[in-house]
C-alpha positions in Angstrom: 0.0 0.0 0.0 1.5 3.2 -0.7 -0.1 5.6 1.7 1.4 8.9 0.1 -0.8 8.2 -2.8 -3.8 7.6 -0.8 -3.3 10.7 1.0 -2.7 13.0 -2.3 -6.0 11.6 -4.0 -7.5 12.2 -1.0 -6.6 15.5 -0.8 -7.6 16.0 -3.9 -11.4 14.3 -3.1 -11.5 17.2 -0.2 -11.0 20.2 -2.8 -13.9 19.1 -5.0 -15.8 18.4 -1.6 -15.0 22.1 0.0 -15.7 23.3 -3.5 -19.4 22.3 -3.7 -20.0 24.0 -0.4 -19.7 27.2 -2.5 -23.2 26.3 -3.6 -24.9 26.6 -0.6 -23.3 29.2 0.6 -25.2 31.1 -2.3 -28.4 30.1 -0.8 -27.5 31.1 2.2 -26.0 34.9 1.4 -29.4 35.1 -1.1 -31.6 34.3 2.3 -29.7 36.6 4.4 -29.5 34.0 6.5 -27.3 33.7 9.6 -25.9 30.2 8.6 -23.6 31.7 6.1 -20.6 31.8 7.9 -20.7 28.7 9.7 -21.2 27.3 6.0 -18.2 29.7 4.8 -15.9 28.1 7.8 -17.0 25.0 6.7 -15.6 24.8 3.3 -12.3 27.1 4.0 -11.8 23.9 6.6 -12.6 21.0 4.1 -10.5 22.8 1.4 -7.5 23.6 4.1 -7.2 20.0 4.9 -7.4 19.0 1.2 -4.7 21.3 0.0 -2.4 20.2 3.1 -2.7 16.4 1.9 -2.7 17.5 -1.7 0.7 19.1 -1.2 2.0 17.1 2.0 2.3 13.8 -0.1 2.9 14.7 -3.3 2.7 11.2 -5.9 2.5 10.3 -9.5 2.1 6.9 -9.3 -0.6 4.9 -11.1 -3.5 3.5 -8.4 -3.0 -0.5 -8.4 -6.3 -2.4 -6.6 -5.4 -2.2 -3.0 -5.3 1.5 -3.1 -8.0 1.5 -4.8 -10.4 -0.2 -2.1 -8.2 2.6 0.4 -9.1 5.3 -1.4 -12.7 4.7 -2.1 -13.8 3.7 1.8 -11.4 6.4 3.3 -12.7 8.7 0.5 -16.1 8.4 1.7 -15.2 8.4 5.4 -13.3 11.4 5.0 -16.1 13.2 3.2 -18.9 12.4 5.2 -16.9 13.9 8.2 -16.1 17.3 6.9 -19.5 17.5 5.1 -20.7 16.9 8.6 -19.0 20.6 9.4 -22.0 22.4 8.2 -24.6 21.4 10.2 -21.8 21.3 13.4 -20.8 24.8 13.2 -24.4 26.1 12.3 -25.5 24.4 15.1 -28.3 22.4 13.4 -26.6 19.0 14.7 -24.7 20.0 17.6 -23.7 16.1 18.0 -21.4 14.4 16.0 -23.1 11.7 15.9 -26.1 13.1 14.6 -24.4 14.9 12.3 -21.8 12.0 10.6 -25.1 10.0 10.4 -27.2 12.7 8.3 -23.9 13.3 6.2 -23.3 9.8 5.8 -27.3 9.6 5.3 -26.9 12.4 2.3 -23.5 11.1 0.7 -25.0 7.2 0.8 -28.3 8.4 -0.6 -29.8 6.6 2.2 -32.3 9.3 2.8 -32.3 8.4 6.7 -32.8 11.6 9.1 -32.3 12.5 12.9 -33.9 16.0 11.7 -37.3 16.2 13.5 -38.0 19.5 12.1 -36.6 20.1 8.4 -38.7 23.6 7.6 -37.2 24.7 10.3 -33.4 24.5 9.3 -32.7 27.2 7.0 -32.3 27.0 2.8 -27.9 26.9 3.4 -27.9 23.7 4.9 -30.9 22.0 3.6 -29.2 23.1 0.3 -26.2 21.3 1.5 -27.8 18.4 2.8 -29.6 17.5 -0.5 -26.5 18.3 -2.3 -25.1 15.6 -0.7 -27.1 13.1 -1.9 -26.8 14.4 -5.9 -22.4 14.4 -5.4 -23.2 10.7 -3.9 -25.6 9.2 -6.0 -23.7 8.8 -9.2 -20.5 8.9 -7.2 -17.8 10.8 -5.7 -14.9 8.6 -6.9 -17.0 8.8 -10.4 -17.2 12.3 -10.2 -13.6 12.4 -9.6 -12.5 10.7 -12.5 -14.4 12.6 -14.8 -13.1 16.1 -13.6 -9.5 16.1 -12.4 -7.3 12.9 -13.1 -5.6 11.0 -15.4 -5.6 7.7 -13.6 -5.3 5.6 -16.5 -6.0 1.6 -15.2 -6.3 3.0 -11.9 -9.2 5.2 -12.9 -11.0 2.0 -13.2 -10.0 0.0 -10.4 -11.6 3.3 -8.3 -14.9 3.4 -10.5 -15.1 -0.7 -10.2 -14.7 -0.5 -6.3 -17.2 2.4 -6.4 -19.9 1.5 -8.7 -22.8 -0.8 -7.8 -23.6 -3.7 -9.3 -21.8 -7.7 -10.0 -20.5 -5.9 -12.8 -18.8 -2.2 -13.7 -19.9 -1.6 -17.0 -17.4 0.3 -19.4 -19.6 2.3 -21.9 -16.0 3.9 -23.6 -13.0 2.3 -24.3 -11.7 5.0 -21.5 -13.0 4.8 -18.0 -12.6 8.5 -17.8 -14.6 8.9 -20.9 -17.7 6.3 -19.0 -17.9 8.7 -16.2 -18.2 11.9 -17.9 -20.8 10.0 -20.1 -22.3 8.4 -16.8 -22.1 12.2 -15.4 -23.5 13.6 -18.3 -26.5 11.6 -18.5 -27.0 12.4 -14.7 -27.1 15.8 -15.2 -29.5 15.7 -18.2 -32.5 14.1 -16.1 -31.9 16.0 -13.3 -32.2 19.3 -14.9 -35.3 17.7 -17.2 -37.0 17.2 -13.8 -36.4 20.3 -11.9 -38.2 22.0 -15.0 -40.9 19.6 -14.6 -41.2 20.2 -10.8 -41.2 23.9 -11.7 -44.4 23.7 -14.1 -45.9 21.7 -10.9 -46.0 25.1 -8.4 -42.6 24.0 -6.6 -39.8 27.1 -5.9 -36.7 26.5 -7.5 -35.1 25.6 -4.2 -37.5 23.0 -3.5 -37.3 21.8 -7.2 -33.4 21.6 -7.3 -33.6 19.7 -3.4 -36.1 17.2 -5.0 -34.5 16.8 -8.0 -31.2 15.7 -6.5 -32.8 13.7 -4.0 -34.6 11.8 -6.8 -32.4 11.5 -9.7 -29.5 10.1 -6.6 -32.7 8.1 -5.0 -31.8 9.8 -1.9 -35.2 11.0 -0.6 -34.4 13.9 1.7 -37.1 16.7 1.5 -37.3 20.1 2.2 -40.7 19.5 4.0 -41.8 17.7 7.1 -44.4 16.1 4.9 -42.1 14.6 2.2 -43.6 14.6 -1.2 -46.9 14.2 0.9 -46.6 17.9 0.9 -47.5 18.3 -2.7 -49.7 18.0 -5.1 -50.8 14.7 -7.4 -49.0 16.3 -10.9 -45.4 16.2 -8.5 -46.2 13.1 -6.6 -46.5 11.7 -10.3 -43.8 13.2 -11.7 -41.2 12.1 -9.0 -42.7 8.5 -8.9 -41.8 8.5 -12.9 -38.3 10.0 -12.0 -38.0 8.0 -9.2 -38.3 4.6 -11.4 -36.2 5.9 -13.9 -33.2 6.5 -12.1 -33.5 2.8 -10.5 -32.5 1.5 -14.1 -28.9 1.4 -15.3 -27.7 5.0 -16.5 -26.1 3.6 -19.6 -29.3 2.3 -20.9 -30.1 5.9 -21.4 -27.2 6.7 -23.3 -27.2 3.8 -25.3 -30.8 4.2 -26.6 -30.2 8.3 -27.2 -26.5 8.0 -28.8 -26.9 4.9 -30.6 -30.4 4.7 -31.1 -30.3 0.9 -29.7 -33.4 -0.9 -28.1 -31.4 -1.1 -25.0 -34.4 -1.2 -22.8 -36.2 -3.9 -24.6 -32.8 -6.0 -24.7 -32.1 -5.8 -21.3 -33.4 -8.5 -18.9 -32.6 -6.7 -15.9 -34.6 -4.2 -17.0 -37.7 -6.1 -17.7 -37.3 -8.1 -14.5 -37.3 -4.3 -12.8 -40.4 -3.3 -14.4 -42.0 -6.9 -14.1 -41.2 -6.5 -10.2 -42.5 -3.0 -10.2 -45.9 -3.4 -11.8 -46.3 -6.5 -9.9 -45.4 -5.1 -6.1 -47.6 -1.9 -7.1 -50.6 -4.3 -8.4 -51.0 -6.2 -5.0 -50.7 -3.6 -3.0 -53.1 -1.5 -5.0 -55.9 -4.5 -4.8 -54.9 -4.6 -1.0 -55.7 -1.5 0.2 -58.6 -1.1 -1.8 -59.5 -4.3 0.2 -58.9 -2.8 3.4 -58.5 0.7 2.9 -61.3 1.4 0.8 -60.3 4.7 -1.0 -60.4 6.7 -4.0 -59.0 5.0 -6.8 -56.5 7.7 -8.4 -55.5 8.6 -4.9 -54.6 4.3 -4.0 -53.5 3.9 -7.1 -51.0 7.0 -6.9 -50.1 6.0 -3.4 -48.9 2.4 -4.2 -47.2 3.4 -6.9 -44.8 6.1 -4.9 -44.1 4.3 -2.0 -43.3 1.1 -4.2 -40.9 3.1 -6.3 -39.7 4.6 -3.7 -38.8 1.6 -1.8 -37.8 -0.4 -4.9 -34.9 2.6 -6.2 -33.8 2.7 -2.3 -35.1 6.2 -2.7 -37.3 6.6 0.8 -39.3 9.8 0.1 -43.1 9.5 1.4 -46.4 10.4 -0.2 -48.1 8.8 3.0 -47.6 6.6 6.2 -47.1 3.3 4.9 -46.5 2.4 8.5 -50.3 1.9 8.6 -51.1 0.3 5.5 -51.7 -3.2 6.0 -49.4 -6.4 6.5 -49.6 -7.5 3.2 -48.7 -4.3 2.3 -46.0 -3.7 4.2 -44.1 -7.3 3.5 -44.4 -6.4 -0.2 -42.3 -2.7 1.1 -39.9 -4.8 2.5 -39.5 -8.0 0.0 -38.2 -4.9 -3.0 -36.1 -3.3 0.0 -34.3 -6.1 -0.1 -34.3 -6.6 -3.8 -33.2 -2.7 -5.0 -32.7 -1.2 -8.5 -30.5 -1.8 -11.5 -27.3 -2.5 -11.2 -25.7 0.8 -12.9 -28.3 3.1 -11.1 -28.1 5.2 -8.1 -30.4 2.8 -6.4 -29.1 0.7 -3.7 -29.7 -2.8 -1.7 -28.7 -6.4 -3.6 -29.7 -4.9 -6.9 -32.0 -6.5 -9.8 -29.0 -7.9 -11.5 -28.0 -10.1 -8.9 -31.2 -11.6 -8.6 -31.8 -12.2 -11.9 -28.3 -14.5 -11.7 -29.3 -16.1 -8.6 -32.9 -16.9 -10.4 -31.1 -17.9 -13.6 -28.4 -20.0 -12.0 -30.8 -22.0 -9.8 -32.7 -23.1 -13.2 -29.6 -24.0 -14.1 -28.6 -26.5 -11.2 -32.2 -27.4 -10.9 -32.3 -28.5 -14.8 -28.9 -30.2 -14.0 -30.5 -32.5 -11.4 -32.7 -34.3 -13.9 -30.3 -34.1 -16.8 -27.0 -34.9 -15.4 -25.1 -35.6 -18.6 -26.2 -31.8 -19.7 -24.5 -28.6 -20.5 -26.0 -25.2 -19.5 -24.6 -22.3 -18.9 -26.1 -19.1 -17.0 -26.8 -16.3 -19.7 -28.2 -12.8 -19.4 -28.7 -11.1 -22.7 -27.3 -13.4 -24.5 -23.8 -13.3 -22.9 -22.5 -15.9 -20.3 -22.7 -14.7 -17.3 -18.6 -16.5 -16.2 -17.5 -18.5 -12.8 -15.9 -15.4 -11.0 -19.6 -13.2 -11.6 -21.8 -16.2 -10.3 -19.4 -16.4 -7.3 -19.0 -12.8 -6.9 -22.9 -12.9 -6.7 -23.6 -15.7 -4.1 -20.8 -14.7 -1.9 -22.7 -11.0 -2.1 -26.0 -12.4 -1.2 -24.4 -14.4 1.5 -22.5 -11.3 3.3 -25.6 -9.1 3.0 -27.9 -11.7 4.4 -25.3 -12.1 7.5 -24.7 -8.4 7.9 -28.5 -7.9 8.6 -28.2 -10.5 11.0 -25.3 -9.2 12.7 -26.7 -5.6 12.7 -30.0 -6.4 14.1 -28.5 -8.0 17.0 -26.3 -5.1 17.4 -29.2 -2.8 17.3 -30.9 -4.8 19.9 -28.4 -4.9 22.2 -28.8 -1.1 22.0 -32.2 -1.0 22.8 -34.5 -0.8 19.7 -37.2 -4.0 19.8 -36.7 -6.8 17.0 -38.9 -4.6 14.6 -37.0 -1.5 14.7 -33.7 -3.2 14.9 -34.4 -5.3 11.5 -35.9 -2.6 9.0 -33.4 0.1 10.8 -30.4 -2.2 9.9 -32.6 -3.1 6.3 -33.0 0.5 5.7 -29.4 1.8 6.2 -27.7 -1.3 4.6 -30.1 -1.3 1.3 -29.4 2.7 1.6 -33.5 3.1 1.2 -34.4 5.5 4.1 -37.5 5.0 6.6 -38.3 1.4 8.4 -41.3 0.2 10.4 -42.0 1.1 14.0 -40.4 4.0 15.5 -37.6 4.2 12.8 -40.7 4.3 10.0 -41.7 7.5 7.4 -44.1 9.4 10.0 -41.1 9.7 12.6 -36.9 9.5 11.8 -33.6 8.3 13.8 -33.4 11.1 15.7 -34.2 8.6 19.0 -31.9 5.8 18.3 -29.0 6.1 20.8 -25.6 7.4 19.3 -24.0 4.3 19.7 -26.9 2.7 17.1 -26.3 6.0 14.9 -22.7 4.9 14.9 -23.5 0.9 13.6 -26.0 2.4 11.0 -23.8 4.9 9.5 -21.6 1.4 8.8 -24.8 0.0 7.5 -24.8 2.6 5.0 -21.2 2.9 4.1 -20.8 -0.4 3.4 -24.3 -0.8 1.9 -23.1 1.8 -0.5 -20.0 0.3 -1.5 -20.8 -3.1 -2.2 -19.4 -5.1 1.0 -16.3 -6.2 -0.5 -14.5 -2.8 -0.9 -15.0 -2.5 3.0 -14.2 -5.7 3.9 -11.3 -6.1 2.5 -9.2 -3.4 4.0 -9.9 -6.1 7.7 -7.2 -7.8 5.7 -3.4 -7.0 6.9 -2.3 -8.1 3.5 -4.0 -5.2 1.9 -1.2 -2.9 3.9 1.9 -4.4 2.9 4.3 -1.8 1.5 5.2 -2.7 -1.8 
């Protein structure tokens, strides 16, 4: 491992962060309000400690794997700390606790909130907060090898460890060229849907907050409500958004550049929208059952909170919390299962489960056909050893990790409910649970200790397991 490259890219990952606190220091001086300076001391601190690693340990060498993994986790350590500075110094999270968990809420795109009162926090650091969530959701190491680098290979050992998904897909020959692309595309639909919030009544602050939240499926508001504060034309609009940023970004570039049916030709895809229509279909007919309502209004409802849930995004239209159990097992069966792989959606990730589906109808076909051959394909393409045990050793770690971290969050003090969908939540990087932890409240009374166990949920929900994991390893530190 060679640490003085680890500590210059890192330096470097601080500038851009102490950079983008410009922004909400606009909003801030354009509200007169009096967290402008705490915001101002904010990002003169972030960029200060940047600039001394930056010029303290000074490299050129090419990034190999190990510091790769380094640089990511630390990376997004490091950033969720001094992005916690704002809401410190203004005050609106006096604990750090508090405050590493809303950072590491924002950056993850988690969507997960100790807040109890968001219209009361002024425009700076609710500016900052959903800002957060749009620098995360297509992702920071992403972000940084479109702008600044020339990594080379190592550009894409970073976006591989970063990027969610069994695979990173490479839509340029140069990795630096897929992440401006990736970047690009991000942009694009965020921008389309602040216009359309803007044709729906919203202020451009709110439209920009919600934008980012939903393009990044991050979920944090600007309202106590949620997008239960609006009306049915928004609640639309960001349900649409919402389900279009849990498919893989390159999908959109490929059928706009190249005019290719990749929609139609991916399976992932269909198996996303087959899951969607089918979640939001049952829950519909439930609470018609038992919740006898209007039928827009169900209809509209369902389909939200399932493509909310599903994208990992965790905004509200309503209090799912008292829909009915069906209802609510459906919420948690596409927590589990995420978006796309290649979206900013979180949790195991459609992908993966189409493998795991597609390689049990393998072995199960092998059982009554010994003597055959059958491979595992997914659009046409073998899907090779390394993926399939990339994929099982995924669902594996993510099934134990829940188990581990809703034991730890018992032994804190939350009942088997809370513990469970609060672990779910943070791990799949979706938001709100069930019980105390669900939409209508936030995390504001888990003890700091449990803030401290979730904010791991998240950061190693949001990188994939393995690029956490691996630094436990001593190997990973050998100098050489």
């Amino acid at each position: 491992m060679r640490i003085k490259l680890v500590f210059n890219i890192l330096g470097k990952l601080l500038l851009i962060i102490g950079a983008s606190m410009f922004f909400p220091l606009l909003w801030s001086l354009y509200y007169q309000e009096k967290d402008a300076l705490p915001i101002f001391y904010a990002m003169i601190c972030t960029l200060f400690a940047g600039g001394v690693l930056y010029c303290s340990f000074k490299s050129q060498e090419t990034v190999r794997q190990r510091e790769s993994y380094a640089i990511v986790t630390l990376g997004w350590i490091l950033v969720s700390f001094f992005g916690a500075l704002p809401y410190l110094f203004s005050g609106t999270l006096p604990s750090l606790a508090d405050a590493y968990f809303e950072t590491m809420s924002g950056f993850t795109t988690t969507g997960a909130s100790v807040l109890t009162d968001i219209e009361a926090v002024s425009h700076g650091v609710l500016f900052w907060r959903s800002l957060t969530h749009w620098l995360g959701g297509m992702g920071i190491m992403v972000l940084f090898v479109a702008l600044l680098t020339q990594l080379g290979g190592g550009g894409m050992q970073m976006f591989k460890a970063e990027s969610p998904g069994p695979v990173a897909e490479k839509i340029k020959p140069r990795i630096k060229e897929t992440a401006k692309i990736l970047w690009g595309t991000y942009v694009i639909i965020t921008a389309i849907l602040v216009v359309l919030l803007l044709l729906g009544g919203m202020s451009l602050f709110d439209a920009l907050c919600h934008a980012f939240g939903t393009t990044a499926t991050g979920g944090f508001s600007t309202k106590n409500l949620s997008a239960g504060f609006y009306n049915p034309y928004i609640q639309w609009v960001l349900t649409i958004f919402m389900f279009a940023s849990g498919a893989n970004f390159a999908l959109y570039y490929l059928a706009f550049s190249k005019k290719i049916n990749s929609f139609r030709q991916s399976e992932e895809f269909k198996l996303y929208l087959f899951i969607v229509l089918g979640a939001v279909l049952v829950i519909f007919l439930d609470l018609m059952h038992h919740q006898p309502g209007g039928i827009e209004e169900t209809l509209r409802a369902s389909a939200f909170q399932v493509s909310s849930v599903i994208t990992t995004t965790g905004m509200m239209s309503t209090d799912f919390n008292l829909w009915p159990p069906l209802s609510k097992i459906i919420l948690l069966l596409v927590m589990l299962i995420g978006g796309c792989a290649g979206s900013t959606a979180g949790a195991i990730k459609v992908g993966r489960i189409l493998i795991l589906f597609k390689y049990t109808a393998v072995e199960l076909f092998k059982l009554v056909h010994p003597r055959s051959v059958r491979n595992v394909k997914v659009d046409q393409r073998i899907v090779t050893s390394d993926v399939l045990m990339n994929t099982m050793l995924f669902f594996f770690l993510y099934i134990v990790i829940i188990g581990l971290g809703t034991a730890a969050m018992g032994a804190i003090g939350l009942d088997l409910l809370e513990a469970l969908t609060s672990v779910m939540t943070t791990l799949g990087n979706c938001g709100p649970g069930l019980g105390a932890v669900g939409p209508a409240s936030n995390f504001s009374a888990v003890p700091a200790a449990g803030k401290w166990v979730l904010s791991f949920c998240m950061l190693i929900g949001r990188l994939e397991i393995f690029t956490v994991l691996v630094l436990f390893f001593p190997n990973i530190w050998r100098k050489n």
